[in-house]
C-alpha positions in Angstrom: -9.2 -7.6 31.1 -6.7 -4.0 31.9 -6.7 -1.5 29.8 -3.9 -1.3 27.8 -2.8 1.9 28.3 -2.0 0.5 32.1 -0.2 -2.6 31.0 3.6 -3.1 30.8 5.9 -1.8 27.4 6.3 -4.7 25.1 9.2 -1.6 24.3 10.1 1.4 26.1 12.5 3.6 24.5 13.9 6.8 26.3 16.3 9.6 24.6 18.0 6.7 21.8 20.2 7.9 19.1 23.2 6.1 17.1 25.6 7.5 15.4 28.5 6.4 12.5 31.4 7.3 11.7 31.2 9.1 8.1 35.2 8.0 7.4 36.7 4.4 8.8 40.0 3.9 9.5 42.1 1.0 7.7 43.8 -0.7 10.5 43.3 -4.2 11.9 42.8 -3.3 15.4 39.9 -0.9 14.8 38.4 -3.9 12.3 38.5 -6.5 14.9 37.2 -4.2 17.5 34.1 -3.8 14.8 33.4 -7.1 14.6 33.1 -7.8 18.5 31.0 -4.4 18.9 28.9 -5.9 16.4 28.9 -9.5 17.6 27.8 -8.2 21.3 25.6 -5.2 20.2 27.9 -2.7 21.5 27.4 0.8 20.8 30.2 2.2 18.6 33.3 4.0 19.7 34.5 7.0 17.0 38.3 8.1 16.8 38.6 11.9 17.1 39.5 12.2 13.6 36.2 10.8 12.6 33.2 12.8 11.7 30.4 11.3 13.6 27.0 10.9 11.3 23.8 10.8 13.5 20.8 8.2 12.0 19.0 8.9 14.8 18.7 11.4 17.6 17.0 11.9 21.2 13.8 9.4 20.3 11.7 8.3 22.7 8.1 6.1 22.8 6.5 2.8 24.3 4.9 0.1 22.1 2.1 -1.6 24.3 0.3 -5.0 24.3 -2.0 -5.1 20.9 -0.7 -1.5 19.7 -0.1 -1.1 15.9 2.1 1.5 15.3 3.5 2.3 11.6 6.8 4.3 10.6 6.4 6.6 8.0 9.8 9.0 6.4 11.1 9.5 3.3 14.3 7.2 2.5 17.4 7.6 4.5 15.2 9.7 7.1 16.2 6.8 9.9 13.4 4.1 10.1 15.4 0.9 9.4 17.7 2.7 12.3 15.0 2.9 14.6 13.8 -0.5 13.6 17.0 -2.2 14.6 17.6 -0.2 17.9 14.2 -1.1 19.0 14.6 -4.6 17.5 18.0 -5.5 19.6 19.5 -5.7 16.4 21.7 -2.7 16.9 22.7 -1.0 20.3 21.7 2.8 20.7 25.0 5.6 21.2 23.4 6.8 23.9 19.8 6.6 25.3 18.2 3.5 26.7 15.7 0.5 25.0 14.2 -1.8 27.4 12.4 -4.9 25.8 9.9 -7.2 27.9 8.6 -9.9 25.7 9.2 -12.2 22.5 10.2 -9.6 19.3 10.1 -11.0 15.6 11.7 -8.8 13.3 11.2 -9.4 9.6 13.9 -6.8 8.5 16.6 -8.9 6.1 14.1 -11.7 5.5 16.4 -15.0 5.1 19.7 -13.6 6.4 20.1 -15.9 9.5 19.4 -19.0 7.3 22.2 -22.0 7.5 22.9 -21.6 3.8 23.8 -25.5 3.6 21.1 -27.0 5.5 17.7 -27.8 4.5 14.9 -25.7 4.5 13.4 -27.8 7.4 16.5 -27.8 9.4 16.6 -24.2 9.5 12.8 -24.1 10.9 13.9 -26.5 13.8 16.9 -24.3 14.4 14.8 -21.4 14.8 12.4 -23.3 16.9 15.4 -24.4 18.8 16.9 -21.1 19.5 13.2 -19.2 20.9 13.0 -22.1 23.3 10.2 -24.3 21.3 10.5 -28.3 21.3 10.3 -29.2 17.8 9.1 -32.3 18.8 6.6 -31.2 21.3 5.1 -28.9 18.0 5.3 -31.0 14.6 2.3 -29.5 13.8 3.9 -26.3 14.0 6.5 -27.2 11.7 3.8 -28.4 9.4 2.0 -24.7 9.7 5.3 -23.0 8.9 5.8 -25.6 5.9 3.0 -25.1 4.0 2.7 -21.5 4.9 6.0 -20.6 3.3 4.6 -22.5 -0.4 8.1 -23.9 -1.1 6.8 -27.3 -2.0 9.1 -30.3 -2.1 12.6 -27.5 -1.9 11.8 -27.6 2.2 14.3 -30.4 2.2 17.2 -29.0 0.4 19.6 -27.2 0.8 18.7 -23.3 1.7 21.4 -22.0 -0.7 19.5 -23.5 -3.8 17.1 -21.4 -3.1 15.4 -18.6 -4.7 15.6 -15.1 -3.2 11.5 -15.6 -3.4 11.7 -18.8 -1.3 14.1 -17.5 1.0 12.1 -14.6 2.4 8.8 -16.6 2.4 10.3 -18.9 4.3 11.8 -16.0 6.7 8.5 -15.2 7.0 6.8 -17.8 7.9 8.6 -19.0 10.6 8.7 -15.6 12.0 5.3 -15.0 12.4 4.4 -18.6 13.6 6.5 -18.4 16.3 4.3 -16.2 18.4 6.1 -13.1 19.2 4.6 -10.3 21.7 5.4 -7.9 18.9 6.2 -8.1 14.5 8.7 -5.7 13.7 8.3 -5.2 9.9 10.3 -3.8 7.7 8.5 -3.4 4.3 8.7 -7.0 4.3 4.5 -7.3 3.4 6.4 -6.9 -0.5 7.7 -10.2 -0.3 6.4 -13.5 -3.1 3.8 -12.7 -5.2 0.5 -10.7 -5.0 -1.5 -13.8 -3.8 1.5 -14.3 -1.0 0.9 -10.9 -0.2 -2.6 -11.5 0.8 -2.2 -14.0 2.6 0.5 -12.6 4.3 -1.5 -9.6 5.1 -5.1 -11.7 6.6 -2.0 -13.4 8.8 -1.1 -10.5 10.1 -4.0 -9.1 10.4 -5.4 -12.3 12.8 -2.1 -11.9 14.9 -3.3 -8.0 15.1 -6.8 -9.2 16.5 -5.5 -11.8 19.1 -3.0 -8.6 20.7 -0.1 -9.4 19.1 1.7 -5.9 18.6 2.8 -4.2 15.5 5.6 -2.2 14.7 5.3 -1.5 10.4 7.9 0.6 8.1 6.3 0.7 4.5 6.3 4.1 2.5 2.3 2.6 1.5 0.8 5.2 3.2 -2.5 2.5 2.2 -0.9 -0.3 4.4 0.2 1.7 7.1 -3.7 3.0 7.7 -4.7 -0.7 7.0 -2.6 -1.8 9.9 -2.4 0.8 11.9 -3.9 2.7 14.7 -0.8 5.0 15.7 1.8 6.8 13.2 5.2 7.8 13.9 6.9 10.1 11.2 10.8 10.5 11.1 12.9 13.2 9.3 16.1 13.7 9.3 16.8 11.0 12.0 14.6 12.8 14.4 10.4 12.1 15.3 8.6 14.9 14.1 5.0 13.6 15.0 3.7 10.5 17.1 -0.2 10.0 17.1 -3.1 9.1 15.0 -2.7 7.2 11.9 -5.1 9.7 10.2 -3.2 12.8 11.4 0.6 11.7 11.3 0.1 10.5 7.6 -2.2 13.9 6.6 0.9 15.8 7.9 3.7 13.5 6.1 1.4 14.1 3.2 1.8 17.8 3.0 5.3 17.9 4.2 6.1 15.9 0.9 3.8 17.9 -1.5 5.6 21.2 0.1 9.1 19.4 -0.5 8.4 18.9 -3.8 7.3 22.1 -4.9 10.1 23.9 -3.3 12.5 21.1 -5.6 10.5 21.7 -8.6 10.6 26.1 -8.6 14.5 25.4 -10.0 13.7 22.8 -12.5 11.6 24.8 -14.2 13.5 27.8 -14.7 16.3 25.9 -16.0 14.5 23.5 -18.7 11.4 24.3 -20.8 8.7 22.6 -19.5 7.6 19.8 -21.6 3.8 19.7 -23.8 1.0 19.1 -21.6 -1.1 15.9 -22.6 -3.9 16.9 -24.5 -7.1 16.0 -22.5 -9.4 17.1 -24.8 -9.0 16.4 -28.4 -8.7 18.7 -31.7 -11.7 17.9 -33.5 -14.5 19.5 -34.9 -17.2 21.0 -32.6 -19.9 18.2 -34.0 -21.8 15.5 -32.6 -20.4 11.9 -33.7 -21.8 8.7 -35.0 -21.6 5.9 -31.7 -22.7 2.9 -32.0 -22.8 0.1 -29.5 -20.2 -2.8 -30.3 -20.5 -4.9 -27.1 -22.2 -5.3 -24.2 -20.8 -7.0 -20.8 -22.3 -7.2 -17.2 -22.1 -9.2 -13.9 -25.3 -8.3 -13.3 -28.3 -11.3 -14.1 -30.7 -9.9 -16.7 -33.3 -9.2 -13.9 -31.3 -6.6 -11.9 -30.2 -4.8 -15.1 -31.5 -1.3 -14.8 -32.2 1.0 -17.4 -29.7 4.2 -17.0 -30.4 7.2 -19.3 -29.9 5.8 -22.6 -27.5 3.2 -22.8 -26.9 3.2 -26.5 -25.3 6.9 -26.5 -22.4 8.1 -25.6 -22.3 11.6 -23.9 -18.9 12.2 -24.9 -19.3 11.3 -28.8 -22.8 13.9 -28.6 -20.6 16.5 -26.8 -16.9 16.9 -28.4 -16.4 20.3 -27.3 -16.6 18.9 -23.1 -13.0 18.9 -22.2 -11.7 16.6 -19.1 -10.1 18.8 -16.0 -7.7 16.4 -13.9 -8.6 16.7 -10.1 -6.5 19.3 -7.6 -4.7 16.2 -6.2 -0.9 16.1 -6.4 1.2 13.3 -8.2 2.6 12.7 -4.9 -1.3 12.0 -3.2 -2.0 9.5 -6.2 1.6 7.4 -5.3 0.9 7.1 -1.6 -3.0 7.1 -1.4 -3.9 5.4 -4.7 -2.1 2.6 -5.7 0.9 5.0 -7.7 1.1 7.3 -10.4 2.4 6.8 -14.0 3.2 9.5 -16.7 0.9 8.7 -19.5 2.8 6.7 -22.9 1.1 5.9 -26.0 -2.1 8.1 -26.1 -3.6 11.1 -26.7 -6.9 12.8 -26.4 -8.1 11.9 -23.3 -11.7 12.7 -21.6 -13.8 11.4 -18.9 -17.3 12.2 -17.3 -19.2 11.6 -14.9 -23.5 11.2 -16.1 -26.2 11.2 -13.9 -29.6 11.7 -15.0 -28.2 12.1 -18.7 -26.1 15.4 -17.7 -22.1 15.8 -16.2 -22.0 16.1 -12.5 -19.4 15.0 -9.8 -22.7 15.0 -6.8 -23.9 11.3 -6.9 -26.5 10.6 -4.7 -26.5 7.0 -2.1 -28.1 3.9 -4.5 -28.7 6.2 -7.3 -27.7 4.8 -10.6 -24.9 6.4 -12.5 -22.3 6.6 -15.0 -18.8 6.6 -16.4 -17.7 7.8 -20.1 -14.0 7.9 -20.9 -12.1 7.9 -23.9 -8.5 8.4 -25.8 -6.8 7.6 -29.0 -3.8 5.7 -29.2 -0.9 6.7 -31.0 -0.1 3.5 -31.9 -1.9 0.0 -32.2 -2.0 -0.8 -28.7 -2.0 -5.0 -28.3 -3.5 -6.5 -25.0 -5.5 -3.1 -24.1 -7.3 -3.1 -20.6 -8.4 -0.2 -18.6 -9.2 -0.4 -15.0 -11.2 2.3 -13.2 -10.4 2.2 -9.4 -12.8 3.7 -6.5 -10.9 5.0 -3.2 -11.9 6.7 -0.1 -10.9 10.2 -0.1 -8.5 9.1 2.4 -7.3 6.3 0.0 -8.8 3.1 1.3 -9.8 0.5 -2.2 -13.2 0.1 -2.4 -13.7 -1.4 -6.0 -12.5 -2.2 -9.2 -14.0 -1.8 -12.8 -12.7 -3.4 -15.3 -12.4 -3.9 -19.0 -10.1 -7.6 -18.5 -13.5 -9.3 -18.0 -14.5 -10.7 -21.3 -11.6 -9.0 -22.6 -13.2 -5.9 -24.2 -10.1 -3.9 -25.6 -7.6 -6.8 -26.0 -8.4 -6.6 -30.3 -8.4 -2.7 -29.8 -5.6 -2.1 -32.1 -5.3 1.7 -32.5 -9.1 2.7 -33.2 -10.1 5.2 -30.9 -11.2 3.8 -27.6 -14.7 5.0 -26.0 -16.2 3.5 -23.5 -19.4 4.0 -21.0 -19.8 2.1 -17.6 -23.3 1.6 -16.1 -23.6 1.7 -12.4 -27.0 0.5 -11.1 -26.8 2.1 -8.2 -23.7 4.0 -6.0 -23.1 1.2 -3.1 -21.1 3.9 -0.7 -21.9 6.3 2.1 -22.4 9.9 1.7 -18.6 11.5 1.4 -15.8 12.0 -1.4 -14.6 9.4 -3.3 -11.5 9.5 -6.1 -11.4 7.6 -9.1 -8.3 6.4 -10.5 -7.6 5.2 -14.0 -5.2 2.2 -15.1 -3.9 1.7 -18.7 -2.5 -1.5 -19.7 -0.9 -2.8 -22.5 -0.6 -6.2 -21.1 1.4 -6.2 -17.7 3.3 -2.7 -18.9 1.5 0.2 -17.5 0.7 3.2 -20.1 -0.9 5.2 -17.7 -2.0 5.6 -13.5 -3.6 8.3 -12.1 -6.4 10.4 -10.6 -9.3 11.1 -13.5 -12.4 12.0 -11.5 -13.9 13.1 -8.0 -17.0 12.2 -6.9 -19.5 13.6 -4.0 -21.9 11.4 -2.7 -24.8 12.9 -0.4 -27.0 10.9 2.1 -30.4 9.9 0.8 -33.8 9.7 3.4 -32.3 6.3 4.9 -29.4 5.6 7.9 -26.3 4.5 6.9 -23.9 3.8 9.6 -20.5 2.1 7.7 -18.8 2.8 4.4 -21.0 0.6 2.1 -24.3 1.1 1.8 -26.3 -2.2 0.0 -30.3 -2.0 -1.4 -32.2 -4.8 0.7 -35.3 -5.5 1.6 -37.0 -6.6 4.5 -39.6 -9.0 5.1 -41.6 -8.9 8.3 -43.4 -11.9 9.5 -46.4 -11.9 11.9 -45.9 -15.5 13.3 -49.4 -17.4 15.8 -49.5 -20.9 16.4 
């Protein structure tokens, strides 16, 4: 097999910009003239009265056989631009883009549907149009059927659709179709979470068999799931082009600077608003705790016994106050899963127990534990809490939660205190966040970053992320 460093650009892209005009002119000539630029893909032609606004300047790069590259910028920086140029979708002002292969773009999911034929007549148009044999391939047909979950709608009319149905079906057929590269324009949003997943261990398949990837999102969590190589635009030009790892440490940084340049004024002009208060107003005395319920997913047999499981840390302790970690609202909505100001409670603490005392240095398969609590300012119906456990570089790694056997859902607005057990830390030696999520049903009251852990090595090897107990059994086997 060549490397594929040697191999020929799916896309090679030298010098491309594209400009607008920031004013248009009302007269019918200039109209038409639109339409057949856009028709044909022609770059644009500006009158000298026009101000000329650039979306893109002087870019160049080359998309390989099996590279996935993500597109990272802050809104209106260029992406969808540079998506379209490198798509054939639009034609560059000046530069060159030469394509050499099959490109899928999932950019306006839907839009090249027939409105008024059926959901199945559009696939064998599409079909049609890349040069596949619709009858040669029912069984692709079938695939792109069931794939897009629009049941018995596939034969009706496209314009009785739901906006939903549309873009699954946009989907589907684009990626069953076999391109050389998936342009993707936060289009992994599309149907519902358990569409998503699927979507996502589809693409992730075509990734394995060399299918390349070109992906916009502003997840900085889906672009280092997908992606090997980062580009970031600004201002319609690329600032960086490189490792995943580096590209989106650098975006990072560039954002949290941005927004604390933007927030020096605000708060000179406004009085800054009461903090939350993390630790409550109560007397310095140890309270009474009792143990309501109990639940596990552990069998009775792998139940360890960590410090004392009937007391609470936090109840014994009232004067320990909860410090939020040094990571920036900004950090918690592209690393962690988003970031919500907290509604509807007050009085928040958390700590992490090993051995019985507060410490953030865990230890690999030691056991440890969890203690939060807050009072609500209100009776809170359908109460869950979530506690979330990333990568330092924000990769999900597991979920604890209160919705199984529904422990708060009766809550009310009695003061909620809760300890989780850990038998034993499953991950490698590193740092690890932990994120908090407040429900009150589907409504978030609160998201964010509570705690940070440090894990060091124990005696053993651990050469991946997760790190499971086993044992080994040996056998000495004679005839």
């Amino acid at each position: 097999m060549s490397d594929v460093s040697t191999q020929r650009p799916i896309i090679s892209a030298s010098q491309i910009g594209r400009s607008f005009p920031r004013r248009r002119q009302n007269n019918v000539s200039r109209n038409f003239n639109d339409i057949l630029g856009n028709i044909f893909c022609l770059p644009p032609k500006h009158d000298r009265d026009e101000e000329e606004f650039w979306a893109l300047r002087d870019v160049s790069l080359d998309i390989r056989p099996g590279d996935a590259v993500g597109v990272i910028g802050r809104n209106g920086s260029g992406k969808t631009t540079l998506m379209k140029l490198l798509s054939g979708l639009l034609a560059p002002t000046k530069g060159h883009v030469s394509i050499n292969g099959e490109i899928q773009a999932l950019i306006n999911l839907g839009a090249g549907f027939n409105q008024r034929l059926s959901g199945r007549e559009n696939i064998l148009n599409g079909m049609r149009m890349r040069g596949i044999s619709p009858k040669r391939s029912p069984e692709l047909v079938e695939q792109i059927i069931d794939f897009a979950e629009v049941g018995a709608f596939i034969d009706g009319p496209v314009e009785t659709y739901s906006s939903g149905m549309k873009s699954r079906l946009g989907f589907a057929l684009c990626i069953f179709l076999r391109p050389d590269l998936i342009v993707i324009d936060e289009a992994l949003s599309v149907g519902d979470l358990a569409f998503q997943n699927k979507c996502k261990l589809h693409l992730q398949a075509m990734k394995q068999q060399g299918v390349a990837m070109l992906l916009v999102s502003h997840s900085m969590t889906s672009i280092r799931q997908f992606c090997d190589r980062a580009l970031w635009i600004h201002a319609g030009e690329l600032q960086a082009d490189g490792p995943v790892d580096q590209v989106t440490a650098q975006y990072l940084e560039f954002i949290d600077q941005e927004m604390s340049r933007n927030a020096e004024p605000a708060a000179a002009l406004t009085e800054a608003s009461p903090p939350m208060q993390h630790a409550p107003t109560q007397p310095a005395r140890p309270l009474s705790a009792k143990v309501a319920q109990r639940w596990s997913n552990l069998t009775p047999k792998d139940n360890k016994v960590i410090d004392d499981p009937d007391k609470s840390f936090l109840a014994q302790n009232p004067q320990l106050q909860w410090k939020r970690p040094t990571i920036s609202e900004n950090q918690v909505e592209e690393l962690y899963g988003g970031h919500i100001e907290p509604t509807g409670f007050q009085d928040f603490r958390a700590v992490v127990l090993s051995e019985g005392q507060p410490t953030n240095a865990l230890q690999v398969n030691k056991p440890f534990a969890i203690e939060f609590g807050f009072t609500p300012q209100r009776p809170i119906n359908d109460l869950n809490v979530s506690l979330v456990f990333h990568t330092k570089d924000g990769k999900r790694l597991s979920t604890i939660s209160t919705l199984n056997g529904d422990l708060l859902k009766q809550n009310g607005d009695s003061r909620v205190l809760c300890r989780v057990n850990i038998a034993d830390i499953p991950f490698a030696a590193g740092y690890y966040v932990v994120t908090i999520s407040i429900h009150e049903g589907n409504a978030y009251l609160w998201r964010d970053a509570i705690l940070e852990l440090k894990v060091s090595p124990n005696r053993f090897m651990v050469w991946n992320p997760i790190s499971m107990q086993y044992q080994y059994n040996i056998f000495k086997v004679s005839n």
